[in-house]
N, C-alpha and C positions, 0 to 999 in steps of 0.2 A: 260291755255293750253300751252302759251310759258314759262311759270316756269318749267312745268313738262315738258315737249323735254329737257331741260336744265337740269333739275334734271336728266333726263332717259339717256343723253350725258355724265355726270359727270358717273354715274356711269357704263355706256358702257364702260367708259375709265379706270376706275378703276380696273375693272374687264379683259382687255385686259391688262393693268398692269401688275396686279396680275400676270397672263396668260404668259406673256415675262419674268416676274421675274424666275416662275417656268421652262419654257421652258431653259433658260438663266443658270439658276443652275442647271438644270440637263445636262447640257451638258459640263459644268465644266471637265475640263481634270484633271485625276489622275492618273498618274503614278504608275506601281508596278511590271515595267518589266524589271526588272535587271535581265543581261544573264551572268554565267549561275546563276540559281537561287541561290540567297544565306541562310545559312544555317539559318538564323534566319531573318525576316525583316519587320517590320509594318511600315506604312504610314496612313495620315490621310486627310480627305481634305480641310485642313490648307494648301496654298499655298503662295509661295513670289516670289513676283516679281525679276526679276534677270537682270540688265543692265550692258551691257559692260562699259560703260564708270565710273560704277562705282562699278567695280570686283578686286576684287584680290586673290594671293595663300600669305601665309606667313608661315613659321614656328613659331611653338610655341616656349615662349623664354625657354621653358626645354627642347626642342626637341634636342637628341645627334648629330645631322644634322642640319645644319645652312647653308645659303645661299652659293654656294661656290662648294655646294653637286652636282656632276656632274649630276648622274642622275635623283634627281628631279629636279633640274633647267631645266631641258631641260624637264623634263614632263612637268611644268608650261607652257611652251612656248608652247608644242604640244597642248594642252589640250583645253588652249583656246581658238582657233578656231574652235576647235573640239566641242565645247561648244557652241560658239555663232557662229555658222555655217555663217549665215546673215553679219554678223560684218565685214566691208571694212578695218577698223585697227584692225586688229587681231595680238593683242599683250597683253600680261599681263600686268596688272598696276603693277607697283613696291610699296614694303610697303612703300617709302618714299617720294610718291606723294600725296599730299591732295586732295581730293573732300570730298562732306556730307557724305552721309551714305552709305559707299562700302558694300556690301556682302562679306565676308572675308571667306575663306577656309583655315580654320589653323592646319597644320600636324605637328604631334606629333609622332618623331621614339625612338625607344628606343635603338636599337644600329648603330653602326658609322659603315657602311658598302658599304659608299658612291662611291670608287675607286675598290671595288671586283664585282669578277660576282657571279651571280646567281647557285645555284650547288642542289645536288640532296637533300638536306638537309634542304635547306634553306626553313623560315617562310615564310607563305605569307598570314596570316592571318590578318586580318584589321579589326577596329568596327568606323562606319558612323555614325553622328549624326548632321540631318538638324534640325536648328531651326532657327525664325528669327534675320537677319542680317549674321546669321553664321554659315557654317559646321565644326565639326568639328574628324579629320579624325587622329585616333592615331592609331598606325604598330609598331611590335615589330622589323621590319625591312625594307629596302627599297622596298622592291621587293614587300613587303605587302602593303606598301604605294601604289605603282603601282598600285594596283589591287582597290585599295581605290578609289585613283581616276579617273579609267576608272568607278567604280560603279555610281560613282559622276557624271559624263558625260550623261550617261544612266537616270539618273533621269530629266535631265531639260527636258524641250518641249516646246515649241511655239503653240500661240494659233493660229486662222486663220487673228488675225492682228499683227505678228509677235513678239507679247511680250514674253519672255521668263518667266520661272516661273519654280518654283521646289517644290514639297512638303514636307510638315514636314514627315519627315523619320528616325530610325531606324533599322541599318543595323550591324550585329555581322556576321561573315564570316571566312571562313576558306576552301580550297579546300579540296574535299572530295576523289580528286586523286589527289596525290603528282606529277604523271607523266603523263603531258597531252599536246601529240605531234604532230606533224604533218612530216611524212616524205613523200620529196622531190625528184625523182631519177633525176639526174640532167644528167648519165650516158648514158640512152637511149634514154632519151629527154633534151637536154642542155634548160637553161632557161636563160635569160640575168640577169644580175646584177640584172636591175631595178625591173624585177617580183619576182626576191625572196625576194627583199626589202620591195614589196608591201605584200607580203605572210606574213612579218615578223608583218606588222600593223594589216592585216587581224588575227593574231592569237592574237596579245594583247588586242584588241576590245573583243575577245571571251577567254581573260584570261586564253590562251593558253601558256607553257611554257616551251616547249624542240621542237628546229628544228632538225628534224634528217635529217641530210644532208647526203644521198644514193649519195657519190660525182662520183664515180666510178664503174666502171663492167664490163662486157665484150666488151660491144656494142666499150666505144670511154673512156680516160682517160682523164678528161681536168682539174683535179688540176695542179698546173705549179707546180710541184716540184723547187727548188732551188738544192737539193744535185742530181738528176736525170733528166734533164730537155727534156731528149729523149721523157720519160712516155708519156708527152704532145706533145711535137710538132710531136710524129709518133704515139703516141695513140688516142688522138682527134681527133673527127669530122674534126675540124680545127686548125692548131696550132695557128695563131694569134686569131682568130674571135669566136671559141670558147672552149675558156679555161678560167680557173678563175685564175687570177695573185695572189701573195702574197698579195698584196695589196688591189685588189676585197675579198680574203678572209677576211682580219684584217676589211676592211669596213661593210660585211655580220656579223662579230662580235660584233662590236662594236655596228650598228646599233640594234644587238638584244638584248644585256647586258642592253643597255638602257630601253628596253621593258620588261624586267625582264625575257628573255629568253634563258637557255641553246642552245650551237649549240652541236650537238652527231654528229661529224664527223662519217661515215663507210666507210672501204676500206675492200671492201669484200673480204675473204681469206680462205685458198688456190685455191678456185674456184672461180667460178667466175672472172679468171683473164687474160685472152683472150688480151685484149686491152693492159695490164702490156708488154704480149713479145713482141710487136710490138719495144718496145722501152731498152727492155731488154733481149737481147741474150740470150741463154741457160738459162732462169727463170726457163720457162716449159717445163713438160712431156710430150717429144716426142712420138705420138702413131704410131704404128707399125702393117703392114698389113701381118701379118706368121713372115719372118725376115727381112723385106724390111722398111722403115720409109715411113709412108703414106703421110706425108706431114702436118699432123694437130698435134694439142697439146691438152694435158691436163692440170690440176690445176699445181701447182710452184712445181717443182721437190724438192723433199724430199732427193732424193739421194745425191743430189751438196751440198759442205759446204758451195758452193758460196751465192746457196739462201739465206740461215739465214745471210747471213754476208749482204746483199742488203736490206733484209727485216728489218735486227736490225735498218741499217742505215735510212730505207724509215721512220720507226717509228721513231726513235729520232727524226726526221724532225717535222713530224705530231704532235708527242707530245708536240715540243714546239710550234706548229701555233696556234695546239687547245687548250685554255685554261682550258677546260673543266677537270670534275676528268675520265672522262670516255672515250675510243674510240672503235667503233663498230666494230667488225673483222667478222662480219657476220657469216665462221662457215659453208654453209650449200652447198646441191647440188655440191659435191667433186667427181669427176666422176673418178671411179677407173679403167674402161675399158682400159686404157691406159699403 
């Protein structure tokens, strides 16, 4: 009688076993939610474990990009935080650290485009291949690498005892809009440095690639001109508190070049320009009530040679802050009643 309780014990257990094994792997976490979807992508549920302390990015030694490369260097360092969220030393291992067996992310660019920005042309196509110990992430450019490795980020997860893991994946990708933006009116609602910085992370998470900066309009003008500096300090909100300096703009730059994102300045024109005379006498078209001047204005007077001689110089300005191929002149809402 006590053999079988014992027998009838062994196999209660076994069968709760079983029971936890099946419970246990069907709850296995797998990944297949890379935003936005990419154009071709299997995963299997082969998973690897993934420890910071023993992570790294490296370039492949044929890759035209080698360490040195401004903007993936500085993606390596965003990333993996970004990655190992948990992680109190959140820092990349360097290739020439030892520990056993790293997980290696090895990029492979095929052109040297490490010091330029991002432009209406450029690849951003990438193909991802997790297997174990290694992803590996080749771009026929940088800006594709970019896109590579936010996909890469998007695949780890943590389990509920905080181990990270990623699985075997295949990933072929290519945006299916060349132009995917976000604009910004900074004109009717000023935004501080910092939120358009945080906007700029917000778009590269969603492999987003042109900020249209709406910087100006009628409302308040707070680009700081350098050849005009009236624009701002009587067309803004605020002249010191809010306006963007040359140097809030070159930072708004730079910090996006890095995210693989165009900035599309707009200086809306010839309407839309209210704010422009505040700080520029005789710009605008004086309206008139029978033959008396009512006191208001419309769009940039057409008739003064002086406008196009202030506007050529406003843009020569603009052209050289913005590096981009493109600047938006808006174009619309030209109010002729004047």
């Amino acid at each position: 009688m006590e053999e079988k309780c014992i027998s009838n014990s062994r196999r209660c257990y076994k069968q709760w076993f079983g029971f936890m094994v099946l419970i246990m792997s069907s709850c296995v976490s797998y990944v297949d939610a890379v935003w936005p979807m990419p154009q071709m992508i299997s995963s299997s549920m082969a998973r690897y474990t993934l420890n910071p302390r023993e992570f790294l990015f490296q370039y492949s030694s044929g890759s035209s990009v080698q360490s040195g490369c401004s903007v993936l260097d500085s993606a390596f360092k965003r990333y993996f935080p970004l990655i190992f969220t948990d992680y109190s030393a959140a820092r990349p291992r360097q290739h020439d650290e030892w520990f056993r067996f790293p997980f290696t992310v090895v990029v492979h660019v095929d052109r040297a485009e490490c010091e330029d920005y991002p432009d209406a042309d450029s690849s951003e196509s990438y193909k991802l291949s997790v297997r174990s110990g290694q992803a590996a992430l080749r771009a026929e450019t940088v800006w594709g690498a970019l896109r590579g490795l936010e996909s890469f980020s998007q695949l780890v997860y943590q389990d509920d005892f905080g181990e990270y893991f990623v699985n075997e994946t295949e990933i072929e990708d290519f945006p299916r809009f060349q132009f995917r933006g976000i604009l910004l009116d900074t004109s009717r609602h000023y935004l501080p440095l910092h939120a358009i910085l945080k906007t700029l992370d917000a778009m590269s998470y969603n492999k987003f690639n042109v900020f249209h900066w709406h910087i100006v309009d009628d409302p308040s003008f707070p680009y700081q001109s350098s050849t005009f500096p009236d624009l701002s300090s009587k067309g803004a909100f605020h002249p010191s508190t809010h306006v963007y300096t040359q140097i809030d703009v070159k930072r708004v730059i730079a910090h996006a070049r890095l995210r693989g994102i165009r900035v599309l300045a707009e200086f809306d024109s010839p309407g839309h320009t209210q704010s422009w005379g505040e700080g520029q006498p005789g710009l605008l078209t004086p309206c008139y009530k029978g033959t008396v001047p009512s006191g208001t204005f419309g769009p940039v007077n057409p008739a003064n040679f002086s406008s196009y001689q202030f506007m050529s110089r406003l843009f020569k300005e603009v052209t050289s802050v913005f590096p981009d191929s493109y600047i938006h002149l808006g174009g619309d809402e030209v109010d002729f009643t004047c």
